[in-house]
DRENMAR-245242 format. One record per residue (C-alpha): chain; residue in three letters; x, y, z. Coordinates in steps of 0.05 Angstrom, whole numbers, plus 5000, padded with zeros to 4 digits. Each point is the difference from the previous one (the first is absolute). Example, Ala and Ser with C-alpha at 12.3 -4.5 7.8 and 13.67 -1.06 7.14 Angstrom:
<rs>
seke / mido / X / Y / Z
A / Ala / 5246 / 4910 / 5156
A / Ser / 5027 / 5069 / 4987
</rs>
This chain:
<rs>
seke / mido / X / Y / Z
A / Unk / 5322 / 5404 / 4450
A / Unk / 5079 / 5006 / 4982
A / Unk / 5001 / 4942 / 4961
A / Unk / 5055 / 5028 / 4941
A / Unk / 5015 / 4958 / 4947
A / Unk / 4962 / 4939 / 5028
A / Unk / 4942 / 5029 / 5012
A / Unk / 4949 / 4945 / 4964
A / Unk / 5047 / 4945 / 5042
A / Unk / 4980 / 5042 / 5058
A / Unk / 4935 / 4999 / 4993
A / Unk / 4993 / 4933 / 4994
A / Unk / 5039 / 4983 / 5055
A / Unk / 4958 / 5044 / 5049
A / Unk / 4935 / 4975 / 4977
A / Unk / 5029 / 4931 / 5011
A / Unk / 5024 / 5014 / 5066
A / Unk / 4929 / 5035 / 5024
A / Unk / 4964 / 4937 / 4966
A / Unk / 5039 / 4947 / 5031
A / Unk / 4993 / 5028 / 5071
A / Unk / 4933 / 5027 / 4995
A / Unk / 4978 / 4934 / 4973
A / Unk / 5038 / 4953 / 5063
A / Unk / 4967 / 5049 / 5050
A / Unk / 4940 / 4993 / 4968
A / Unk / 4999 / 4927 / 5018
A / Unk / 5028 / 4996 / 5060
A / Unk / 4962 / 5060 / 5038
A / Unk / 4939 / 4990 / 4972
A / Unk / 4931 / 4973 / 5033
A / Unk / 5015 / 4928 / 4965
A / Unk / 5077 / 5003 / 5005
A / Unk / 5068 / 4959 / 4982
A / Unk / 5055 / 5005 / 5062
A / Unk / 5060 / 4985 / 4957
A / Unk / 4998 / 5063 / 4943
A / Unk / 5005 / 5058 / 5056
A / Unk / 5075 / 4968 / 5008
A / Unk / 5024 / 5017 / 4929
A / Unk / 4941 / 5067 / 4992
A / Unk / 5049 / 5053 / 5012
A / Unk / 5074 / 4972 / 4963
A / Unk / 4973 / 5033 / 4925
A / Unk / 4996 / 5062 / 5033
A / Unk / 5052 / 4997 / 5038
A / Unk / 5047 / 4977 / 4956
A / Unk / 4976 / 5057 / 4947
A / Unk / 5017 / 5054 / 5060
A / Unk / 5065 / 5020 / 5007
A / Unk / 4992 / 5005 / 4914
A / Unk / 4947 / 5055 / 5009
A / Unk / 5000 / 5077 / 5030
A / Unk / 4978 / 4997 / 5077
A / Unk / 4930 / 5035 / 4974
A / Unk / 4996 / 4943 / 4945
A / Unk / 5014 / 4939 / 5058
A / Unk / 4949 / 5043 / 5041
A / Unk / 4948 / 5002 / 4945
A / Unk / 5016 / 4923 / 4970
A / Unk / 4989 / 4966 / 5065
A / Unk / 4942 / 5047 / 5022
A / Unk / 4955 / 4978 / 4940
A / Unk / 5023 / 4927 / 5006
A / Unk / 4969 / 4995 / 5072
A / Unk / 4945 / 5049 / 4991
A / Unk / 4986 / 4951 / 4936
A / Unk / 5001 / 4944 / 5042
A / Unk / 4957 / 5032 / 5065
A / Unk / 4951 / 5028 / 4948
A / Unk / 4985 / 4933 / 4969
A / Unk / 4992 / 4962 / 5061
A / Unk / 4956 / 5042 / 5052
A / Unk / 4978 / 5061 / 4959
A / Unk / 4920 / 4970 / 4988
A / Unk / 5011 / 4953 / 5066
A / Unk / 5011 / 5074 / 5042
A / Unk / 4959 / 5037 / 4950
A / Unk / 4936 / 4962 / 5002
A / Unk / 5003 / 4940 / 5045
A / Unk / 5032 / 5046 / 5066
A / Unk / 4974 / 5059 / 4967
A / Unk / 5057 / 5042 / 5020
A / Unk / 4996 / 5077 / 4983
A / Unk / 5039 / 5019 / 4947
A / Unk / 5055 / 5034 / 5046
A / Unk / 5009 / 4944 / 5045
A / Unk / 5009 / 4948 / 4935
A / Unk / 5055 / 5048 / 4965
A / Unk / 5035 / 4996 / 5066
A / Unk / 4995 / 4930 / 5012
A / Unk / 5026 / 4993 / 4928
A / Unk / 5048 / 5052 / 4987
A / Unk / 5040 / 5003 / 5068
A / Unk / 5024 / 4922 / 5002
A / Unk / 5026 / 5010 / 4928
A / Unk / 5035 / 5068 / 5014
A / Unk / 5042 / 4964 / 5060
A / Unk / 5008 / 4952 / 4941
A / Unk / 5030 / 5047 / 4946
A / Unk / 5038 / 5034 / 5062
A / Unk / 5027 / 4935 / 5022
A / Unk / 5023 / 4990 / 4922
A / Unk / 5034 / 5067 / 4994
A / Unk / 5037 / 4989 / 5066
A / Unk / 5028 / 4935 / 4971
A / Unk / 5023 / 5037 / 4932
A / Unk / 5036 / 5052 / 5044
A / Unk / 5040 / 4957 / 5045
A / Unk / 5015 / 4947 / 4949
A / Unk / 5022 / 5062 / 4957
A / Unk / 5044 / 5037 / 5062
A / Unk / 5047 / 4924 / 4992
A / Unk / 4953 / 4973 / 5064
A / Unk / 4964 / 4940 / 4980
A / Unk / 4994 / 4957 / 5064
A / Unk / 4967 / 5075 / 5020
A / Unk / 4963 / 5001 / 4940
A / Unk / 4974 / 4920 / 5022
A / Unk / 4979 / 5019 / 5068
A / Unk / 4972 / 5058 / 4986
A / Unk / 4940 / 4987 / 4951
A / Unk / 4973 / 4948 / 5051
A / Unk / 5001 / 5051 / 5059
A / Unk / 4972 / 5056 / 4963
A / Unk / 4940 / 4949 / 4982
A / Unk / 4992 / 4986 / 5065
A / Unk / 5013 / 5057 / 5033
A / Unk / 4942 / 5030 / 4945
A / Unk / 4945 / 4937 / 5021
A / Unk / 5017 / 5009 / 5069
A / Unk / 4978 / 5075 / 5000
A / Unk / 4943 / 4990 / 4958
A / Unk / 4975 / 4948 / 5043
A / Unk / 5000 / 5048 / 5058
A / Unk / 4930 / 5034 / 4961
A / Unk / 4978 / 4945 / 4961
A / Unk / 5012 / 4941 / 5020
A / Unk / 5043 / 4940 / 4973
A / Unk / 4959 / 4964 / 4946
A / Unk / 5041 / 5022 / 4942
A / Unk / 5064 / 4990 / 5033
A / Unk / 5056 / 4936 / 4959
A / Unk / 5000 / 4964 / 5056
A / Unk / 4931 / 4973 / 4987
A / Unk / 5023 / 4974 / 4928
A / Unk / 5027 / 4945 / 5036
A / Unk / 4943 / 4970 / 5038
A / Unk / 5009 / 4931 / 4962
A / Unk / 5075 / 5003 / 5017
A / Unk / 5001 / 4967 / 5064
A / Unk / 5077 / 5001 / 5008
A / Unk / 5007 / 5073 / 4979
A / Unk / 4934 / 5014 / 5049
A / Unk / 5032 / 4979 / 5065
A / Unk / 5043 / 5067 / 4994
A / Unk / 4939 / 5029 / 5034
A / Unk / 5015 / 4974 / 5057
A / Unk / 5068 / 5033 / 5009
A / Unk / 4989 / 5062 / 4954
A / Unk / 4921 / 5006 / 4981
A / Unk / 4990 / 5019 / 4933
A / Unk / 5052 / 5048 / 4998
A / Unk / 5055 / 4938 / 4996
A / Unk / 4960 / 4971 / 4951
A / Unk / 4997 / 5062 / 4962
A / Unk / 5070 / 5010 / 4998
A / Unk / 5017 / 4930 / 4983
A / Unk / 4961 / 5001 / 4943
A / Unk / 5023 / 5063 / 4976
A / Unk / 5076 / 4989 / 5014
A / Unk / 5002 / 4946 / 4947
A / Unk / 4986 / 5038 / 4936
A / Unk / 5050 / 5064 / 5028
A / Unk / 5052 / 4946 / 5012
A / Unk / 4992 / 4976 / 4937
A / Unk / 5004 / 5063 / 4958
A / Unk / 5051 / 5020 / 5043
A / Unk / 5038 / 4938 / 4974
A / Unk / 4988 / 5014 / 4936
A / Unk / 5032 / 5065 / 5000
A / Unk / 5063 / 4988 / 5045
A / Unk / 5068 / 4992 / 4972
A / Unk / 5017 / 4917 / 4999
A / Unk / 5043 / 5002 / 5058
A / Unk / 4944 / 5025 / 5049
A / Unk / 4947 / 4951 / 4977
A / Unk / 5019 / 4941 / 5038
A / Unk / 4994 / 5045 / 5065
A / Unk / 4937 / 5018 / 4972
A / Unk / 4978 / 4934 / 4989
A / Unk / 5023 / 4962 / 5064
A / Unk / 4974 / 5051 / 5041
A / Unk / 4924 / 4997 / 4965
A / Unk / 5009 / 4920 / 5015
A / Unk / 5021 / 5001 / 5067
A / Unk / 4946 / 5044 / 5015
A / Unk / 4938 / 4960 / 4969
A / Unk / 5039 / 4935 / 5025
A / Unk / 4984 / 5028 / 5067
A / Unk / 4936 / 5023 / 4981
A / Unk / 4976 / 4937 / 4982
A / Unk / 5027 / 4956 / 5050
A / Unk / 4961 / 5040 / 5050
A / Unk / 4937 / 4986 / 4964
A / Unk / 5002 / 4927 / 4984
A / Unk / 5018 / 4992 / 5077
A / Unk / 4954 / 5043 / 5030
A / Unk / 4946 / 4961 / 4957
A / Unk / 5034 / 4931 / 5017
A / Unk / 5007 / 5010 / 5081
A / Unk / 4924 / 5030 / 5005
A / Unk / 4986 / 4976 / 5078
A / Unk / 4937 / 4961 / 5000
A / Unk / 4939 / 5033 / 5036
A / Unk / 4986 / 4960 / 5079
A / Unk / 4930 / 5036 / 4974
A / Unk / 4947 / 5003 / 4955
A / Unk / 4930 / 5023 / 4986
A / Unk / 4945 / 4985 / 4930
A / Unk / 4976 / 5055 / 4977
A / Unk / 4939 / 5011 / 4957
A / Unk / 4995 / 5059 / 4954
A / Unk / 4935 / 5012 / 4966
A / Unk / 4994 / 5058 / 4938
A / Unk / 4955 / 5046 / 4991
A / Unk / 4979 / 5022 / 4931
A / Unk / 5009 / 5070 / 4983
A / Unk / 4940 / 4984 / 4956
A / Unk / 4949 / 5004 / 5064
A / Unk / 4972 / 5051 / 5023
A / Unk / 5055 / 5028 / 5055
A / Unk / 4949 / 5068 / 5013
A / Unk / 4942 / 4974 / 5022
A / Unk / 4940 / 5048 / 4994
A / Unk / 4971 / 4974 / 5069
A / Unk / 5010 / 4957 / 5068
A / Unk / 4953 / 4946 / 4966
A / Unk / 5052 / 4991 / 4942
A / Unk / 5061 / 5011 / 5041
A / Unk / 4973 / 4943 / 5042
A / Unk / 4988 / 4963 / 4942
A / Unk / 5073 / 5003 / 4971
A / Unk / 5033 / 4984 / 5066
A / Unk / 4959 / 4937 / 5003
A / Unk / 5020 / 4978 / 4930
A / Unk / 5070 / 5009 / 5020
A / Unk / 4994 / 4964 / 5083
A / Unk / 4971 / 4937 / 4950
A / Unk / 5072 / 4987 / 4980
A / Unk / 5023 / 5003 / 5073
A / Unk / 4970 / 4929 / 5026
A / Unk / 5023 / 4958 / 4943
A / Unk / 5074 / 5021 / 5011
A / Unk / 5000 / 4996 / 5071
A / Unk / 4973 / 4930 / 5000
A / Unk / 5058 / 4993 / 4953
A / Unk / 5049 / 5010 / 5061
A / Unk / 5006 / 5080 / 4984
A / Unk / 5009 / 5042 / 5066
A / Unk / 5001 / 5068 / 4963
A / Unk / 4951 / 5011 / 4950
A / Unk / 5037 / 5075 / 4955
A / Unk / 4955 / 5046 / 4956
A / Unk / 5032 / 5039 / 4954
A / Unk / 4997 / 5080 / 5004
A / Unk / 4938 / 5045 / 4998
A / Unk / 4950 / 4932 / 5006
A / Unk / 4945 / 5064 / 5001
A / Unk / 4991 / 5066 / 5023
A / Unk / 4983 / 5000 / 5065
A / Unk / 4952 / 5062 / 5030
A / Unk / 5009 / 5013 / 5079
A / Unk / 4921 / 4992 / 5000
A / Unk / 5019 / 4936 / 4975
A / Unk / 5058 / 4982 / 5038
A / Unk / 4978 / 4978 / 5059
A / Unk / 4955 / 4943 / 4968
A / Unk / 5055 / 4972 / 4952
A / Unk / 5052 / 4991 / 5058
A / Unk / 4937 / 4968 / 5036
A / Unk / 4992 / 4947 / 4947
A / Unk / 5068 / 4984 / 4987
A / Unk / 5016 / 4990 / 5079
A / Unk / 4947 / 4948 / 4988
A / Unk / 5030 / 4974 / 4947
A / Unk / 5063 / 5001 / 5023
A / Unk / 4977 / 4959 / 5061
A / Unk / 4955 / 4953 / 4966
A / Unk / 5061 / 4979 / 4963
A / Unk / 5050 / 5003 / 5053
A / Unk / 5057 / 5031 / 4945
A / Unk / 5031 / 5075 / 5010
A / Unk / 4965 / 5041 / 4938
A / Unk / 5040 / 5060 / 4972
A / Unk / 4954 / 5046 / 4963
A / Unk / 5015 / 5060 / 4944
A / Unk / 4944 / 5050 / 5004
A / Unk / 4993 / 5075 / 4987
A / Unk / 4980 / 5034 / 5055
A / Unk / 4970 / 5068 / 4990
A / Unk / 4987 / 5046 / 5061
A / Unk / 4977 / 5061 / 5013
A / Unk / 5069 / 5025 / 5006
A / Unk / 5026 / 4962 / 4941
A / Unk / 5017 / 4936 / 4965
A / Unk / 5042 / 4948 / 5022
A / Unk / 5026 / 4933 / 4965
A / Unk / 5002 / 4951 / 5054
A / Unk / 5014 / 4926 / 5017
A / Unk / 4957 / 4975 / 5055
A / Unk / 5026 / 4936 / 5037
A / Unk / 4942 / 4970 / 5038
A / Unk / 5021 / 4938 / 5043
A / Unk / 4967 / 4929 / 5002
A / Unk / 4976 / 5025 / 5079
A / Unk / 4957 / 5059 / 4965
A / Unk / 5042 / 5055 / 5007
A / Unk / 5022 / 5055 / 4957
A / Unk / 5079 / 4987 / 5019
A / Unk / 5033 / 5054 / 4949
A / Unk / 4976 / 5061 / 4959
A / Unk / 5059 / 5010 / 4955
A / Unk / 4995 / 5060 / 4954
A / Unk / 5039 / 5016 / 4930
A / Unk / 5059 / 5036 / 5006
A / Unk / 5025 / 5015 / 4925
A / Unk / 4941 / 5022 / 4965
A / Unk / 4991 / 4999 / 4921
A / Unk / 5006 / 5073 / 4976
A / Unk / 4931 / 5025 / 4970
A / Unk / 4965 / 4931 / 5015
A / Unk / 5000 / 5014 / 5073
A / Unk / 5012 / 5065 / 4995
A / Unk / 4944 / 5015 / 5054
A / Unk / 5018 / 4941 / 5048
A / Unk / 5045 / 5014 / 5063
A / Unk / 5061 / 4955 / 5008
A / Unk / 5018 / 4954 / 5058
A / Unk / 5056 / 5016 / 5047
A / Unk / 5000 / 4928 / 5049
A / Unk / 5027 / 4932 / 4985
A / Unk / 4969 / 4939 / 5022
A / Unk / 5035 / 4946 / 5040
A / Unk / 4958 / 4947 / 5017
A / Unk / 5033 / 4940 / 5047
A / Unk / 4971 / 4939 / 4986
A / Unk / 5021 / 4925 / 5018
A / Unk / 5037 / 4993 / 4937
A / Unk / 5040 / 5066 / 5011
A / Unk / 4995 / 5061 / 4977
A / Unk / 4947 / 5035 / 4941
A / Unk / 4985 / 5063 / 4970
A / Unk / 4957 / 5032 / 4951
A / Unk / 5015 / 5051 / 4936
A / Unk / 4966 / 5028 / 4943
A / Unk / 5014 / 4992 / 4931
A / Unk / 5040 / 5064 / 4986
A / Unk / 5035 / 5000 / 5064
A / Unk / 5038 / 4938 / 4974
A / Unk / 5033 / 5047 / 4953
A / Unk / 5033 / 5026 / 5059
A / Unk / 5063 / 4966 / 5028
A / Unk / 4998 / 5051 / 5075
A / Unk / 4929 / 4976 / 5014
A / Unk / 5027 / 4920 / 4994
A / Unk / 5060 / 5024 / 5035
A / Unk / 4955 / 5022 / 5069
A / Unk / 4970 / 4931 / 4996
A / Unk / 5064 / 4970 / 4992
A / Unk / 5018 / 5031 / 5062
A / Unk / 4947 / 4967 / 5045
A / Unk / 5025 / 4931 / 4976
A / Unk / 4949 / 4985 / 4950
A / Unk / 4990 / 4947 / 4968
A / Unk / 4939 / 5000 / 4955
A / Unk / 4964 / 5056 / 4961
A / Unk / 4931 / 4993 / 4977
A / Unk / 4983 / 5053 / 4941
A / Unk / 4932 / 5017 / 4975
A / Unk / 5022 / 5034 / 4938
A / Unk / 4962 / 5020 / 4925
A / Unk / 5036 / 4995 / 4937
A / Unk / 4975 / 5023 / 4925
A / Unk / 4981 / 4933 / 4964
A / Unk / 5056 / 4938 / 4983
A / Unk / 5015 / 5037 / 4932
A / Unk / 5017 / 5066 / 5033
A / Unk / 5039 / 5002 / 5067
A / Unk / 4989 / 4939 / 5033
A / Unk / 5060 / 4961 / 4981
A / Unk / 5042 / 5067 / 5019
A / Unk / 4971 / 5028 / 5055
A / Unk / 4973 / 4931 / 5029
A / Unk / 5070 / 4984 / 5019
A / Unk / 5037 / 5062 / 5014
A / Unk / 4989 / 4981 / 5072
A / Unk / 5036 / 4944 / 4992
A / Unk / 5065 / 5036 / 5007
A / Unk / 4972 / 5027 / 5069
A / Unk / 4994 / 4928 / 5026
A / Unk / 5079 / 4993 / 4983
A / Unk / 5016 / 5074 / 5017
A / Unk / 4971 / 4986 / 5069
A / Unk / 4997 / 4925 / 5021
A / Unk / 4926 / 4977 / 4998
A / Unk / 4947 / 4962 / 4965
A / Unk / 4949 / 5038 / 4953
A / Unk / 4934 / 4986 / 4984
A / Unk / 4966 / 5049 / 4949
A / Unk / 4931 / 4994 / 4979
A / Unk / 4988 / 5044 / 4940
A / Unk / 4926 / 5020 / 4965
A / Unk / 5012 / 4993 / 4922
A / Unk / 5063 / 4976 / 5016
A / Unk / 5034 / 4932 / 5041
A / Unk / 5002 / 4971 / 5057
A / Unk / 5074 / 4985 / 5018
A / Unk / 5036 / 4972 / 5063
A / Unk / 5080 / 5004 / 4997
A / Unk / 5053 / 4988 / 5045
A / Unk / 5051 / 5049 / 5034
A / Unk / 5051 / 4976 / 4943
A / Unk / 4950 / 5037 / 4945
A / Unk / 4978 / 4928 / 4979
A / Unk / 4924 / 4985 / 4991
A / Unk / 4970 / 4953 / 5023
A / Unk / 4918 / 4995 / 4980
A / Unk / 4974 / 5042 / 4952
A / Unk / 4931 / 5006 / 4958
A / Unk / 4977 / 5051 / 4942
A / Unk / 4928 / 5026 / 5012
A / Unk / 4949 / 4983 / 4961
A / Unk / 4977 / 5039 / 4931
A / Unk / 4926 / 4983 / 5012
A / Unk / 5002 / 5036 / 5067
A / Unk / 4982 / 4934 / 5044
A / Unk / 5027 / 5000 / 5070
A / Unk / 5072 / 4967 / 5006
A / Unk / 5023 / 4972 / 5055
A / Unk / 5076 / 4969 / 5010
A / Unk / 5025 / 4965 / 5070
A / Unk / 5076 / 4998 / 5009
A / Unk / 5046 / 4969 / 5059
A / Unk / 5046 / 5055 / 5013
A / Unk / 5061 / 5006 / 5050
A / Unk / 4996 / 5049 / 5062
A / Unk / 5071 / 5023 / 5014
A / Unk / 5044 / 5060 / 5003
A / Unk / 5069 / 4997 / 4977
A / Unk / 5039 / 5061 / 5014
A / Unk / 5040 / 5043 / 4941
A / Unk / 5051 / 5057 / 4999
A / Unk / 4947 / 5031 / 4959
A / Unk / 4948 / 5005 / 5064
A / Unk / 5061 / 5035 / 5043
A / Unk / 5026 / 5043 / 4950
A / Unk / 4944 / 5022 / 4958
A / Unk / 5029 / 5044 / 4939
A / Unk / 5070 / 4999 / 5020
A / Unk / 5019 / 4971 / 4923
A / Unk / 4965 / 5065 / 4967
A / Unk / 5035 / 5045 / 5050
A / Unk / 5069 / 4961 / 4985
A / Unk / 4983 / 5016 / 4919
A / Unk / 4975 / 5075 / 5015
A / Unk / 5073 / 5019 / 5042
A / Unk / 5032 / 4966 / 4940
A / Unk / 4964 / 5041 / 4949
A / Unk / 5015 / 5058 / 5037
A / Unk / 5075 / 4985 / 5003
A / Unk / 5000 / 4981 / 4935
A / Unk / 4973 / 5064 / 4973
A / Unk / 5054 / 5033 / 5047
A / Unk / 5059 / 4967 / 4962
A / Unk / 4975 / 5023 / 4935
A / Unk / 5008 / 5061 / 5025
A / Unk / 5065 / 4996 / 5022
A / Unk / 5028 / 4977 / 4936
A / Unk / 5022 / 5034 / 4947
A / Unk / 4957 / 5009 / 4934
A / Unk / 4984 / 4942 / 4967
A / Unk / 5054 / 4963 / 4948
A / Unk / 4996 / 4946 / 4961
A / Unk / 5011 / 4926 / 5032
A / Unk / 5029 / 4973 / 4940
A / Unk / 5002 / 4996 / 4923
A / Unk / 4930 / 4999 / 4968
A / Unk / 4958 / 5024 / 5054
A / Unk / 4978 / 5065 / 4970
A / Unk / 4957 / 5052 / 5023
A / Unk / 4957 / 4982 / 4933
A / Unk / 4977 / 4945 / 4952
</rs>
């Protein structure tokens, strides 16, 4: 590095810069994470930048995230998901190179004399970089999620989706570097204009959350976990029989509690088709003899391959939905064929409809159900154990009950069973239990759609931030070579 005369000063400065943001995205992307560090994460590198070579910025803020990333997810990916090697230096490398290029665009614009260019443009290129990522992967590591406790920040969602979110969180640390470097007369500009903007920000959430419509409808649920602990492979029909009627036990008790769904989580067993037939036979009964609507999480394995489906049976003794996985976990279910329906069931309280774990991760699938007007989603789902991902990935889909309008009830093995509101607020939840007993949880939970700008326009915020990136990138172009702002902002420390 070019650091001259100052080089030990240097040093020290980078290695406090990469420490201090590693560090506050360490605790606020994590699996047990803090919503209020990711705000402030990026301002030591960013106000280190435009001090530094582009390839230094570059480098800097690339081991800062990748710090970060690494720390947090590399043994959850590694050996919990079990994700091949490839797939986990992707999933960890890519995020924090849209990082460091996000940081080097700053230094260059705030460098060319642009600094409200310079603002804008580090949140766009980090959404513009999670929005394309998401595209393969999915959207569990994206900022917006930091802010699940947030609930004022969370309603953006429902405008925006996570990309708004995103960029509001990452707007405030370039606007305040950016107000740092600026000459004195700019930084009340500067200042007023970061204001106005969170004023308005704010004063969407508070009364979004204050003027939530109460539901004309309602419905109790009961959830009832499955221990990962039991035997979910049966060797035979006789034990498969066996574990289905350990689980139906819990179904009676809660329906004479008022429930009139009974939810399993995800995967209650695998499920042979020589099997099949028998299992859907005694849970019709069940079903009936109870006179509550059961939604089941099996494995259903086929001659032509495995499916992860959620079986609805109705208190008449029908099966009235198969509903099968649509975003399947990479290795785990590397052999089991995704789902390509939705399912809309009408009932007297309005309208319900069924995903999987995984698929929650996925704001287009909650989008299509958003569509038909619905206004409750039940979701078998299995998470890792309430020291791993359950606190995380347990409530990622609470941003999809904002995003899109509706009620979500999520039923988790190793994990929680959660119920929250189309404002991201929840309303029942229990932790499963360590000795691997049965738990059951019943919760009263509102039936109603309310419609969002979000449900119409889908991604129309990450588009918004990938034109500006892409004008952005023209005008550097254009300009001429890069000069100094003003007085001490050298290409060196």
């Amino acid at each position: 590095m070019d650091l001259h005369a100052s080089s030990f000063r240097g040093a020290i400065l980078i290695f406090g810069a990469v420490a201090l943001t590693a560090a506050a995205y360490s605790v606020s992307s994590g699996l047990q994470r803090l919503w209020w560090p990711v705000w402030l994460a990026p301002l030591p590198v960013l106000l280190l930048a435009p001090r530094l070579h582009t390839w230094q910025a570059f480098a800097v803020a690339l081991i800062a995230r990748g710090l970060a990333a690494t720390f947090n997810f590399w043994h959850y990916l590694r050996d919990v998901v079990q994700f091949p090697l490839w797939l986990l230096l992707v999933t960890i490398l890519v995020p924090a190179a849209f990082f460091a290029l996000a940081v080097v665009l700053y230094r260059r614009l705030l460098r060319m004399g642009n600094p409200w260019a310079a603002m804008l443009g580090f949140p766009v290129t980090i959404v513009a970089g999670e929005y394309v990522f998401s595209l393969s992967q999915g959207t569990f590591l994206n900022t917006g999620y930091t802010q699940l406790e947030n609930l004022p920040i969370l309603q953006l969602a429902a405008i925006a989706g996570l990309w708004g979110i995103s960029f509001s969180v990452n707007l405030l640390p370039a606007g305040l570097a950016a107000l740092v470097a600026v000459p004195a007369k700019h930084r009340q500009r500067v200042a007023a204009a970061l204001a106005a903007y969170y004023a308005c920000v704010l004063s969407y959430g508070a009364m979004r959350l204050y003027a939530t419509p109460q539901a004309s409808n309602s419905v109790l649920v009961g959830l009832v976990e499955t221990h990962a602990g039991k035997n979910i492979f049966p060797p035979d029909a006789q034990t498969t029989m066996a574990l289905m009627r350990e689980y139906a036990s819990q179904v009676k008790p809660l329906a004479a509690r008022g429930a009139q769904f009974v939810v399993f989580p995800e995967m209650t067993a695998l499920i042979p088709d020589s099997t099949s037939a028998k299992v859907d036979a005694f849970w019709q009964q069940t079903a009936r003899d109870s006179h509550v609507q059961i939604l089941l999480g099996v494995l259903h394995v086929t001659d032509h391959g495995g499916y992860n489906e959620g079986r609805l049976y109705s208190p008449f003794g029908e099966i009235e939905t198969v509903y099968r996985k649509h975003h399947l976990v990479p290795t785990w279910e590397s052999r089991s064929t995704p789902g390509t329906e939705i399912s809309v069931l009408p009932q007297r309280a309005g309208k319900i409809g069924i995903e999987i774990c995984r698929d929650m991760d996925y704001p287009e699938l909650a989008r299509r159900y958003a569509k038909q007007q619905i206004g409750l989603v039940l979701a078998p789902a299995w998470d890792q154990g309430l020291g791993v991902d359950a606190a995380w990935h347990g409530h990622l889909s609470l941003v999809r009950g904002v995003e899109s309008g509706f009620t979500i009830v999520r039923d988790a093995k190793v994990g929680l069973l959660t119920a929250s509101d189309d404002r991201g607020r929840i309303l029942a939840e229990q932790s499963t239990r360590s000795d691997g007993a049965l738990t059951t949880m019943l919760a009263t939970v509102p039936v109603r759609h309310d419609f969002t700008l979000y449900q119409m326009w889908g991604d129309w915020f990450a588009w918004v931030d990938l034109a500006a990136l892409v004008a952005i990138l023209a005008f550097w172009g254009l300009q001429a070579p890069a000069v100094r702002l003003w007085p001490g902002n050298s290409s060196s420390i």
